[in-house]
TIKOLTOR-661912 format. One record per residue (C-alpha): residue number from 1; residue in three letters; x negated, y, z. Coordinates in steps of 0.001 Angstrom, whole numbers. Example, Ala and Ser with C-alpha at 12.3 -4.5 7.8 and 13.67 -1.06 7.14 Angstrom:
<rs>
[r 1; ALA; [-12300; -4500; 7800]]
[r 2; SER; [-13670; -1060; 7140]]
</rs>
This chain:
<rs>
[r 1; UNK; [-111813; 104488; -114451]]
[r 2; UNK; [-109190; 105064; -111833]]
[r 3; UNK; [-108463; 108830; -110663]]
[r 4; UNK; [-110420; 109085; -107423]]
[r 5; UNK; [-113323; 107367; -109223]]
[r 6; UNK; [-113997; 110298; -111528]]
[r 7; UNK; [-113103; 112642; -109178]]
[r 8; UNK; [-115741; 111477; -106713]]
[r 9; UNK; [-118075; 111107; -110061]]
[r 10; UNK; [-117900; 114394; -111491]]
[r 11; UNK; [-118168; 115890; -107821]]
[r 12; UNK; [-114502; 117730; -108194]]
[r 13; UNK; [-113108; 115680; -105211]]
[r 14; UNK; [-112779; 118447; -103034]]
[r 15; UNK; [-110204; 119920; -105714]]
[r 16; UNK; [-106006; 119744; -104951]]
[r 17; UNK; [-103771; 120075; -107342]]
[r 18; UNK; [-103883; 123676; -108739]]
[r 19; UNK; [-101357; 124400; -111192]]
[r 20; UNK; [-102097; 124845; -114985]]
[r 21; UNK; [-101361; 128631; -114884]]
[r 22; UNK; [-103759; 130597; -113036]]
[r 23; UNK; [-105099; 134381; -112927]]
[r 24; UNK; [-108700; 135498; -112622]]
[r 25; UNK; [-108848; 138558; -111016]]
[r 26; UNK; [-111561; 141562; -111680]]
[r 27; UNK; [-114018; 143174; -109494]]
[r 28; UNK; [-111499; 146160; -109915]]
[r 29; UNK; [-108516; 144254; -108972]]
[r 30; UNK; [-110213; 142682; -106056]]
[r 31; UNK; [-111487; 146383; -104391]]
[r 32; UNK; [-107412; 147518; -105392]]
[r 33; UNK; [-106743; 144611; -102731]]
[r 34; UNK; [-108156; 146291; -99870]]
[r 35; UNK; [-108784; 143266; -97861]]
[r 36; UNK; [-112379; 142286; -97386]]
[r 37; UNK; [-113854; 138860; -98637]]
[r 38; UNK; [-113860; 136536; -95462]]
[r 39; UNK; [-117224; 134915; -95041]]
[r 40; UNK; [-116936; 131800; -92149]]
[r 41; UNK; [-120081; 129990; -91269]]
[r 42; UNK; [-119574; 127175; -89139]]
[r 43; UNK; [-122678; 125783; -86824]]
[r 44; UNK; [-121893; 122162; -86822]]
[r 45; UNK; [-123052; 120378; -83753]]
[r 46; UNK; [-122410; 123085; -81076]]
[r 47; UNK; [-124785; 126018; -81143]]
[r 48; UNK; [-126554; 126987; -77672]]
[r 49; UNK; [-125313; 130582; -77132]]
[r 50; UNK; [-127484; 130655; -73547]]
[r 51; UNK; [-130792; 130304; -75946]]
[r 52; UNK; [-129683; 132118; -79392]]
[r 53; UNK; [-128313; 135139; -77092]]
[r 54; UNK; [-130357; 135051; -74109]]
[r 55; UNK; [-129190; 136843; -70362]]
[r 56; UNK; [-132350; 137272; -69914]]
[r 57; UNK; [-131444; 139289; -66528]]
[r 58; UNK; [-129678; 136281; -65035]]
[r 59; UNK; [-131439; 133873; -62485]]
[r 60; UNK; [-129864; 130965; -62936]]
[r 61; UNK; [-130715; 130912; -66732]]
[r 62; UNK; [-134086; 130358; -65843]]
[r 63; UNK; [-133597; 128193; -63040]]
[r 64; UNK; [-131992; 125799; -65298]]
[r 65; UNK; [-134332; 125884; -67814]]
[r 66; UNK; [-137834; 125238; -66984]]
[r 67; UNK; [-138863; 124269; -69772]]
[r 68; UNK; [-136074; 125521; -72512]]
[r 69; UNK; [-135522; 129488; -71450]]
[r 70; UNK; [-136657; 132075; -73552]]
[r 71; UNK; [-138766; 134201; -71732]]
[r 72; UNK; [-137742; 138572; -71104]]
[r 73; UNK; [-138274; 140835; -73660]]
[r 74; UNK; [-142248; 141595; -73653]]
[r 75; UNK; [-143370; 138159; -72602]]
[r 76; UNK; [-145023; 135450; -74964]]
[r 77; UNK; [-141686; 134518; -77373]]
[r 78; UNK; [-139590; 136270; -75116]]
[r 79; UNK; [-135972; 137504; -75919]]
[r 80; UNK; [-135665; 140596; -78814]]
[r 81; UNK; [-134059; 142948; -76011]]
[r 82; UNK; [-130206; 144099; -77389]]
[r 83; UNK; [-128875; 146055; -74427]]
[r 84; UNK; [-131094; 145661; -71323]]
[r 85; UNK; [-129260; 142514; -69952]]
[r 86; UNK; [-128856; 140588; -73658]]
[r 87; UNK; [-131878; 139493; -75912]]
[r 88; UNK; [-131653; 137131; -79105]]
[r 89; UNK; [-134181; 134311; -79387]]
[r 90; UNK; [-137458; 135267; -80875]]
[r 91; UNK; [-136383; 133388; -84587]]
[r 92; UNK; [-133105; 135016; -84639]]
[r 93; UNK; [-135434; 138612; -85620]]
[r 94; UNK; [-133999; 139287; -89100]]
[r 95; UNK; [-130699; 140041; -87843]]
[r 96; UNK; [-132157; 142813; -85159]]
[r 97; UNK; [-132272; 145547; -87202]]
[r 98; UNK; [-128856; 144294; -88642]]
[r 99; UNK; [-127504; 144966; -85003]]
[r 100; UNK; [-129389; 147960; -84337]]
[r 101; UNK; [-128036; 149683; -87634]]
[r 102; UNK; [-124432; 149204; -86354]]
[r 103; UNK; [-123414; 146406; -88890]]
[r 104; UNK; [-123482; 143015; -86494]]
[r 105; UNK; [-121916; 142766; -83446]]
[r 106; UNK; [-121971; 139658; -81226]]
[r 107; UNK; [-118927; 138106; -78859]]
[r 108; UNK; [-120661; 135694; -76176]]
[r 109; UNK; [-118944; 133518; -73877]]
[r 110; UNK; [-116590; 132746; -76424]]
[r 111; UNK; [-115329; 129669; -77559]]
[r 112; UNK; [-112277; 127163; -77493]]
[r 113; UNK; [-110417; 127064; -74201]]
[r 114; UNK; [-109954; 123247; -74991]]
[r 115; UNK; [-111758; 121281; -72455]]
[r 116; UNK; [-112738; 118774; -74869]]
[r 117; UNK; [-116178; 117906; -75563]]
[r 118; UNK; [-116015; 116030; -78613]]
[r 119; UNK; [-117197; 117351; -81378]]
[r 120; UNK; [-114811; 115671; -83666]]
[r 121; UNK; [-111767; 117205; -81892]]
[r 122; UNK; [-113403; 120200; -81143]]
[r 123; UNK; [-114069; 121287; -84666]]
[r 124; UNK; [-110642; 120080; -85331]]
[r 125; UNK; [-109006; 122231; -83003]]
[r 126; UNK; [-111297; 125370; -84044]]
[r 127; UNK; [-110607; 124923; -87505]]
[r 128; UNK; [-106784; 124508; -87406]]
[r 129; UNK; [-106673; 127460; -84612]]
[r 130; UNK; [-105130; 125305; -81997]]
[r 131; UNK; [-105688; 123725; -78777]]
[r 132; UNK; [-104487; 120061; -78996]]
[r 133; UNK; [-103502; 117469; -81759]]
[r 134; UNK; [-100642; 117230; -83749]]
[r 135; UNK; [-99938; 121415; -83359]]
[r 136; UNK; [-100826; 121632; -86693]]
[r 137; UNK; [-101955; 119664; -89973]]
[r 138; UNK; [-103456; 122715; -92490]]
[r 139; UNK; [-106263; 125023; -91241]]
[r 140; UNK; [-106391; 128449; -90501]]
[r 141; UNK; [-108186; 129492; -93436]]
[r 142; UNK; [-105318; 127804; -95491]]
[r 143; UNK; [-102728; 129528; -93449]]
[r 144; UNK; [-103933; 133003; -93975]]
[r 145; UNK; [-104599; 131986; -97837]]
[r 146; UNK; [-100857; 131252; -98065]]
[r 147; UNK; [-100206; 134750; -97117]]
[r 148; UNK; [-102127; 136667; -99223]]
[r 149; UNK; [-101877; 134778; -102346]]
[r 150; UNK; [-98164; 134530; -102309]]
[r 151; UNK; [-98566; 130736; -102626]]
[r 152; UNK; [-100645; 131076; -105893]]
[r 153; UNK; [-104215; 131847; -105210]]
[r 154; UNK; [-106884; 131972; -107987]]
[r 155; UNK; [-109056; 129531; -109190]]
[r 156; UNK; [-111856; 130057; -106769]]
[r 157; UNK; [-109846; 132147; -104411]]
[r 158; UNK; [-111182; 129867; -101732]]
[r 159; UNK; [-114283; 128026; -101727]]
[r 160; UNK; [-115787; 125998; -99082]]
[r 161; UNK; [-119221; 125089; -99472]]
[r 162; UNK; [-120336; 121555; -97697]]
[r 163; UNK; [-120245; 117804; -97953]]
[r 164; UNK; [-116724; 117924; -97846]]
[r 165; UNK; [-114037; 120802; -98151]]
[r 166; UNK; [-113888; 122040; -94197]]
[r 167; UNK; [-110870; 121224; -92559]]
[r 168; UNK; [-110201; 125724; -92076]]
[r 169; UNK; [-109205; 125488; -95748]]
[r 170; UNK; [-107562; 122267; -96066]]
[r 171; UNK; [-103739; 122248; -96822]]
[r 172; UNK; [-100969; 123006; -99584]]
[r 173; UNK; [-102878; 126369; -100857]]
[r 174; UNK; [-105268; 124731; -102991]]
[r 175; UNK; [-109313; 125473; -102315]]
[r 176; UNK; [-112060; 124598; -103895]]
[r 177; UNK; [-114658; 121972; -102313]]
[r 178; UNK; [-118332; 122149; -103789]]
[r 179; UNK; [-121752; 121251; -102200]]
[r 180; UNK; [-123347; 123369; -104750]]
[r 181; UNK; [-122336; 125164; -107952]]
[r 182; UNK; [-124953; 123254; -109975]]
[r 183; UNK; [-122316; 120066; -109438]]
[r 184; UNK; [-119894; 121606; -110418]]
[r 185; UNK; [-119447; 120095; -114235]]
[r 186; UNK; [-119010; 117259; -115966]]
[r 187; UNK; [-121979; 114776; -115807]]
[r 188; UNK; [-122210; 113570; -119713]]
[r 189; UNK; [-124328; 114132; -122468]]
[r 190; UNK; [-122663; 117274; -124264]]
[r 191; UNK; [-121697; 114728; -127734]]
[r 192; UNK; [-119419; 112802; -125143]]
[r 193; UNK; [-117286; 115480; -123513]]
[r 194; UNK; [-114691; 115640; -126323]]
[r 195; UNK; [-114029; 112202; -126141]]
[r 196; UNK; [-114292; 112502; -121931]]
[r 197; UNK; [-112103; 115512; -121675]]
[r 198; UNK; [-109394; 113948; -124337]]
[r 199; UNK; [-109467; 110700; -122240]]
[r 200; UNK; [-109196; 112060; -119038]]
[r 201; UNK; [-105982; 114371; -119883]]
[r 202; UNK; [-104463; 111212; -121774]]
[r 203; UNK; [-104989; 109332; -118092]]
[r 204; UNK; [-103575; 111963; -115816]]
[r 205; UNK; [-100228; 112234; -118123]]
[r 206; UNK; [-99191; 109254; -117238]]
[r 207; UNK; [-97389; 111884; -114480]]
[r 208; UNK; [-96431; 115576; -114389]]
[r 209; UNK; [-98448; 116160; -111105]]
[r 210; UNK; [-101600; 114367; -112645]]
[r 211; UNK; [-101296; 116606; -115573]]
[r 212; UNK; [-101690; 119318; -113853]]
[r 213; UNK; [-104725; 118755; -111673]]
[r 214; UNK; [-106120; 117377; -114693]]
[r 215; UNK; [-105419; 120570; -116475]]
[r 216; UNK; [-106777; 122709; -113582]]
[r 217; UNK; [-109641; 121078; -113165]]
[r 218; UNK; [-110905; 120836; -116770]]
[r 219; UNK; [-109998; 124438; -116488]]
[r 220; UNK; [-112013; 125156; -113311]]
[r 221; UNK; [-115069; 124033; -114642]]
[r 222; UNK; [-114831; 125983; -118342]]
[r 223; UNK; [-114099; 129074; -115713]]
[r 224; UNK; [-117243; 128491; -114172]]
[r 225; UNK; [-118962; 127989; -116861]]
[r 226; UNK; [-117759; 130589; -118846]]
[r 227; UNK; [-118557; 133142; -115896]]
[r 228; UNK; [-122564; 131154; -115566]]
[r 229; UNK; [-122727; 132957; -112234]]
[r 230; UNK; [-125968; 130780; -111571]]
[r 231; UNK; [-127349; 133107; -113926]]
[r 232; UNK; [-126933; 136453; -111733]]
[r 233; UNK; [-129716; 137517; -110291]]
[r 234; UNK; [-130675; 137941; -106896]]
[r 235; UNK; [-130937; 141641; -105773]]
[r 236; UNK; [-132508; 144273; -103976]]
[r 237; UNK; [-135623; 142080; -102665]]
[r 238; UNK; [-133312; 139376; -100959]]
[r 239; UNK; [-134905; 136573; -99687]]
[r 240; UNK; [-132848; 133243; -98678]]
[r 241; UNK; [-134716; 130573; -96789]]
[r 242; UNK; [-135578; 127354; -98885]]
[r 243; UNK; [-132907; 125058; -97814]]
[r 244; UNK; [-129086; 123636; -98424]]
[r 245; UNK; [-128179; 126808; -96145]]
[r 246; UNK; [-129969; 129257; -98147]]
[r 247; UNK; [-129137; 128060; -101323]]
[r 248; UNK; [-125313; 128115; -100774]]
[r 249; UNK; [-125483; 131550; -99546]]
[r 250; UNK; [-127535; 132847; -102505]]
[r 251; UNK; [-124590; 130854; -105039]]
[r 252; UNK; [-121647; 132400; -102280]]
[r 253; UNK; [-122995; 135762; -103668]]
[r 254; UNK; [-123780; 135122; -107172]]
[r 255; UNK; [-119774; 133375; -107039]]
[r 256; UNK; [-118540; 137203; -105116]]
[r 257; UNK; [-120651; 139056; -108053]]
[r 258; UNK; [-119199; 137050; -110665]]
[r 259; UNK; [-115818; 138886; -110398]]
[r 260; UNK; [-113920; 135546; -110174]]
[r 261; UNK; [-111010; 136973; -107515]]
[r 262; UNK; [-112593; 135382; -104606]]
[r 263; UNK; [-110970; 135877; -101072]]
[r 264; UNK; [-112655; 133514; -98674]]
[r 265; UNK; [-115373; 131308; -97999]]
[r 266; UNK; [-116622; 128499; -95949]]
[r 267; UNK; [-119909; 127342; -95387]]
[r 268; UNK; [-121264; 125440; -93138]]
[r 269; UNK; [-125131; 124677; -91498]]
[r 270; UNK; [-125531; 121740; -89976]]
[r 271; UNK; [-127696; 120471; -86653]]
[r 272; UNK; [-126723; 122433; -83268]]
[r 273; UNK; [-126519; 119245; -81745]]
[r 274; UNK; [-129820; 119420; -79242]]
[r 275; UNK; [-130021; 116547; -76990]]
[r 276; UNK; [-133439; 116397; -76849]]
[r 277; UNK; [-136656; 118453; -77708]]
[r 278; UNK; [-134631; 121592; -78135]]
[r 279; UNK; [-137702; 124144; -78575]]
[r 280; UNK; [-138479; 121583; -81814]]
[r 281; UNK; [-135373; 122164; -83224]]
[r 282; UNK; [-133437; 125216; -82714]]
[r 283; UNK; [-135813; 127757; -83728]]
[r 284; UNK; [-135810; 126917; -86933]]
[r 285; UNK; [-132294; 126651; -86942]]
[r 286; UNK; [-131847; 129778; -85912]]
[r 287; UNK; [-134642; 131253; -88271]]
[r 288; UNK; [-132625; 129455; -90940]]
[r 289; UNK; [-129463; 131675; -90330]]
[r 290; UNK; [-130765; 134546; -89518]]
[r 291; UNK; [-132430; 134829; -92939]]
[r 292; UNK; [-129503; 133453; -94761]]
[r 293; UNK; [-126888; 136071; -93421]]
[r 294; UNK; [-129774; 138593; -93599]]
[r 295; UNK; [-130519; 138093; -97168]]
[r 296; UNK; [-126942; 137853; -98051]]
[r 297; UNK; [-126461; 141284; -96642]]
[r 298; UNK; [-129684; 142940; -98404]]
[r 299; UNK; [-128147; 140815; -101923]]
[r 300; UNK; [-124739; 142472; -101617]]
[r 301; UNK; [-125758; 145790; -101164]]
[r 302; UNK; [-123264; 148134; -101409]]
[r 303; UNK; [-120447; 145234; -101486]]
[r 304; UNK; [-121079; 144673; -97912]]
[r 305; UNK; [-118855; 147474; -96977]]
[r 306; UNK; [-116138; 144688; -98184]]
[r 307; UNK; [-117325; 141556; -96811]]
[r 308; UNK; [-117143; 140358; -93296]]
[r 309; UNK; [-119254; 137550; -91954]]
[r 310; UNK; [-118053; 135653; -89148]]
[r 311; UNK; [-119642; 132271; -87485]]
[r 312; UNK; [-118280; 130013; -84988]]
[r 313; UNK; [-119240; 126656; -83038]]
[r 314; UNK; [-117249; 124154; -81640]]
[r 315; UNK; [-118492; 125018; -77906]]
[r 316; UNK; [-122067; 125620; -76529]]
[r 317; UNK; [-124695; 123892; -74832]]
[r 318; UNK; [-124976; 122982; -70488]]
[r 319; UNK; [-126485; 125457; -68679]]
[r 320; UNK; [-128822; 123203; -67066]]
[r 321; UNK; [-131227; 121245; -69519]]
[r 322; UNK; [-131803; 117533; -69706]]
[r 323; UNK; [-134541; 115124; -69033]]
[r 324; UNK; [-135200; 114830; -72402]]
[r 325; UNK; [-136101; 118871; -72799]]
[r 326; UNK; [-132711; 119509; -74650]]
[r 327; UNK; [-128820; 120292; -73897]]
[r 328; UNK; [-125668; 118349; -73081]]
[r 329; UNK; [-122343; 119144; -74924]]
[r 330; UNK; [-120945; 122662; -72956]]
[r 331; UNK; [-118568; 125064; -72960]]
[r 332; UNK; [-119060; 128920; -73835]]
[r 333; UNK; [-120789; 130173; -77022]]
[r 334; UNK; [-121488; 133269; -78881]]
[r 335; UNK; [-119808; 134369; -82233]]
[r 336; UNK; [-121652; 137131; -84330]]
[r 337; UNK; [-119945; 138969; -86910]]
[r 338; UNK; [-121268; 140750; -90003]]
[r 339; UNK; [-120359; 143741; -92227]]
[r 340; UNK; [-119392; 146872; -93387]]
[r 341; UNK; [-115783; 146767; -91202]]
[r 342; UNK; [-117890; 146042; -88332]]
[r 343; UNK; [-118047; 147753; -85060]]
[r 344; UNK; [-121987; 146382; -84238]]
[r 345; UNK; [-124713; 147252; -82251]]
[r 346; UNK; [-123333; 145929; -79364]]
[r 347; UNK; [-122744; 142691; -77643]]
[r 348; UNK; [-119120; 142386; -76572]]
[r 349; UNK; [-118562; 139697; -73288]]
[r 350; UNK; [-116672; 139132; -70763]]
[r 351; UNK; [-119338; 137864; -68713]]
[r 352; UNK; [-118496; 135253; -65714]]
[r 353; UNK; [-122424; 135039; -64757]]
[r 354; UNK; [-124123; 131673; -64393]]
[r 355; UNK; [-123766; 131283; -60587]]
[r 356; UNK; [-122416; 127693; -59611]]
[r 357; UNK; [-119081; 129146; -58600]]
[r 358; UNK; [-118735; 131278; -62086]]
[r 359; UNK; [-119295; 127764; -64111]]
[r 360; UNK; [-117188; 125735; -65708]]
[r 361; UNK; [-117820; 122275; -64771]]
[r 362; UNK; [-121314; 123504; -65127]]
[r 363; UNK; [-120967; 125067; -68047]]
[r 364; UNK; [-120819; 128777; -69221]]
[r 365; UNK; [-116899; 129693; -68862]]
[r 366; UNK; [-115210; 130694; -71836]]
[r 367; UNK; [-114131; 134617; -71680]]
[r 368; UNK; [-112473; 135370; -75089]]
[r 369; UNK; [-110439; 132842; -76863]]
[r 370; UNK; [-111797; 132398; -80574]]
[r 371; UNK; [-108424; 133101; -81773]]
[r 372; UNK; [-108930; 136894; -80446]]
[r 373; UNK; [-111979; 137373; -82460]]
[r 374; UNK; [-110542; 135780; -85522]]
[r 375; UNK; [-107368; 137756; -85174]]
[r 376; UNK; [-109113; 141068; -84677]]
[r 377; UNK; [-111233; 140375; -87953]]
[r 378; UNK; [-107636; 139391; -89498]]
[r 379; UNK; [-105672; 141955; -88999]]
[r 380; UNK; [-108461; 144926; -89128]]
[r 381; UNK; [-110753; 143345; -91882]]
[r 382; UNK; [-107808; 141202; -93780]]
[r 383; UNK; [-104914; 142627; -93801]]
[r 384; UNK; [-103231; 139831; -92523]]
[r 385; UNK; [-99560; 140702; -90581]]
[r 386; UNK; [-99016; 137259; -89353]]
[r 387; UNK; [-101102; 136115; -86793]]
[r 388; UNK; [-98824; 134319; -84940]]
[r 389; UNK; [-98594; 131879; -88161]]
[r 390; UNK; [-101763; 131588; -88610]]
[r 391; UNK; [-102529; 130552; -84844]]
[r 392; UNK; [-99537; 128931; -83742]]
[r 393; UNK; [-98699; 129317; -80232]]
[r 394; UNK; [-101521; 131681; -79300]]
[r 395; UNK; [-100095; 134503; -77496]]
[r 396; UNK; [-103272; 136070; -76003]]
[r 397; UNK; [-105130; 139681; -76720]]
[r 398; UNK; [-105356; 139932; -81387]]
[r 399; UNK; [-108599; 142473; -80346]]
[r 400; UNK; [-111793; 142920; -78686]]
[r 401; UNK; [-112535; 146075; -80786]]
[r 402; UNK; [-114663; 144419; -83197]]
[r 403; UNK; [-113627; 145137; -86139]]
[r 404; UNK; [-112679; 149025; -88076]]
[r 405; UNK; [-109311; 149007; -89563]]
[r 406; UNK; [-109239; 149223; -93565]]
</rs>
């Protein structure tokens, strides 16, 4: 069996090389940090900020939308009023009291100022905190690993749940890529994995660097099974919604309870991409993450005061809907951030309004530059001193008063 073929079979594909000496940090040693766990959840397809966080005082929002606007607060499935000119769709309610308790905050018309509406270079650019190709080959996530680890990050110091390890935590500080934590083993009868283990380090010797992902992977899975953090329980009445995005987020904070020294994660929910029968689709999208951050939050319990949840979207929706009752690839988004570090209860924009002249190419303008929001929650939540490395050639405002300093 060639390398890549057991990789791929034993689901561990995701995995660079590590190094055969690694530390496992504590629950103790982790708080001594001081820097929150980073939490990213990426909404893959382009979320539709005008409809998750409604201006329900605007005109032209409804103009637009005959069919597709979310009604004021008060009407039939109206808008879940935030601030008398902001409202989140109806299915986004399990996060309300999260915002009116101070502990979520929301950035709208924010986004990428890239004018591209790709999604493959879109989520490209967002993830390796630039504006154009070739600026940069690792992601941000990886960047800001480098600097806190030192260059020698734990075992599961990074994790990125998904499909395929996100392209935020690709690069030379190794991460860890797992759809699920069940998968994470070696598929064989127990009587064979002597003989499998023993074969597989005799293959990868044949070189030095093989040795020593074979090493660290062998030794990433007798960490995780050592630890069994499938086996912590779920607390304080949590309840995660019955799907792939609910089930990572209940094994994200069974993996943070386990004590195993992590500092960031990425997962990602999939299916913002609405061309057509919209109302179908996004409400239970957004029900979806609404009760998975929710439930996270109520799981952690007192942990929360160092955690800090942060989602982002390649760009948003057109203002104007389709023929087909859904959305065209936009422009401006929102960006909601959760935690103990966070400055919440309010919705933080920049707001151009949705008048033709205030549009960009149609679309809801983008206001505040990702990078800001990321950089606030960085340097505030993180402890991160090098921005500028870990968004190369951004030189706009690192805060939008989101975040509490540590």
């Amino acid at each position: 069996m060639r390398r890549r073929q057991f990789l791929s079979l034993a689901g561990l594909a995701g995995i660079p090389s590590l190094g055969p000496q690694l530390v496992f940090g504590s629950p103790a040693e982790k708080a001594a940090s001081g820097r929150d766990v980073v939490v990213v959840i990426y909404q893959r397809g382009a979320a539709d900020g005008l409809n998750l966080v409604v201006p329900y005082t605007e005109g032209p929002y409804f103009d637009a939308r005959p069919t597709l606007a979310i009604g004021e607060p008060g009407s039939p499935g109206g808008a879940l009023d935030l601030d008398g000119f902001f409202g989140f769709h109806p299915d986004l309610s399990p996060l309300l009291p999260l915002y009116e308790s101070g502990m979520l905050g929301v950035v709208h018309a924010a986004g990428s100022p890239s004018d591209s509406r790709s999604h493959f270079d879109a989520q490209d650019f967002m993830e390796k905190g630039v504006l154009e190709k070739n600026v940069a080959a690792d992601g941000w996530l990886n960047r800001y690993l480098a600097e806190v680890s030192g260059g020698t990050p734990e075992t599961f110091g990074a994790v990125g749940f998904g499909n395929a390890l996100p392209v935020s935590l690709r690069g030379p500080i190794p991460s860890v890529g797992v759809k699920q934590l069940d998968d994470y083993a070696l598929a064989a009868p127990d009587e064979w994995l002597p003989a499998i283990r023993n074969n597989i380090t005799a293959m990868f010797n044949q070189q030095q660097s093989l040795d020593s992902v074979a090493g660290s992977i062998l030794g990433s899975v007798d960490l995780l099974a050592a630890s069994d953090p499938l086996s912590i329980p779920v607390e304080n009445g949590a309840q995660y919604p019955d799907d792939t995005f609910g089930v990572q987020m209940s094994q994200l904070a069974k993996l943070i309870k386990a004590g195993l020294g992590l500092e960031m994660a990425a997962v990602d929910i999939n299916g913002w991409d609405h061309h057509d029968r919209q109302v179908d689709y996004l409400g239970p999208l957004a029900s979806s993450l609404a009760q998975g951050m929710s439930a996270f939050y109520a799981d952690m319990g007192e942990a929360m005061s160092g955690i800090t949840v942060i989602t982002m979207t390649e760009f948003g929706r057109r203002l104007t809907e389709n023929a087909s009752e859904g959305t065209d690839h936009g422009h401006g988004s929102v960006m909601f951030a959760l935690g103990g570090g966070v400055n919440g209860g309010q919705v933080i924009a920049d707001w151009p309004g949705l008048q033709p002249q205030n549009l960009d190419r149609g679309d809801l303008d983008v206001t505040t530059d990702f990078r800001t929001v990321l950089s606030d929650m960085l340097i505030n939540r993180a402890g991160s001193s090098s921005v500028d490395q870990i968004f190369p050639s951004f030189d706009g405002p690192q805060s939008i008063g989101l975040f509490r300093p540590l």
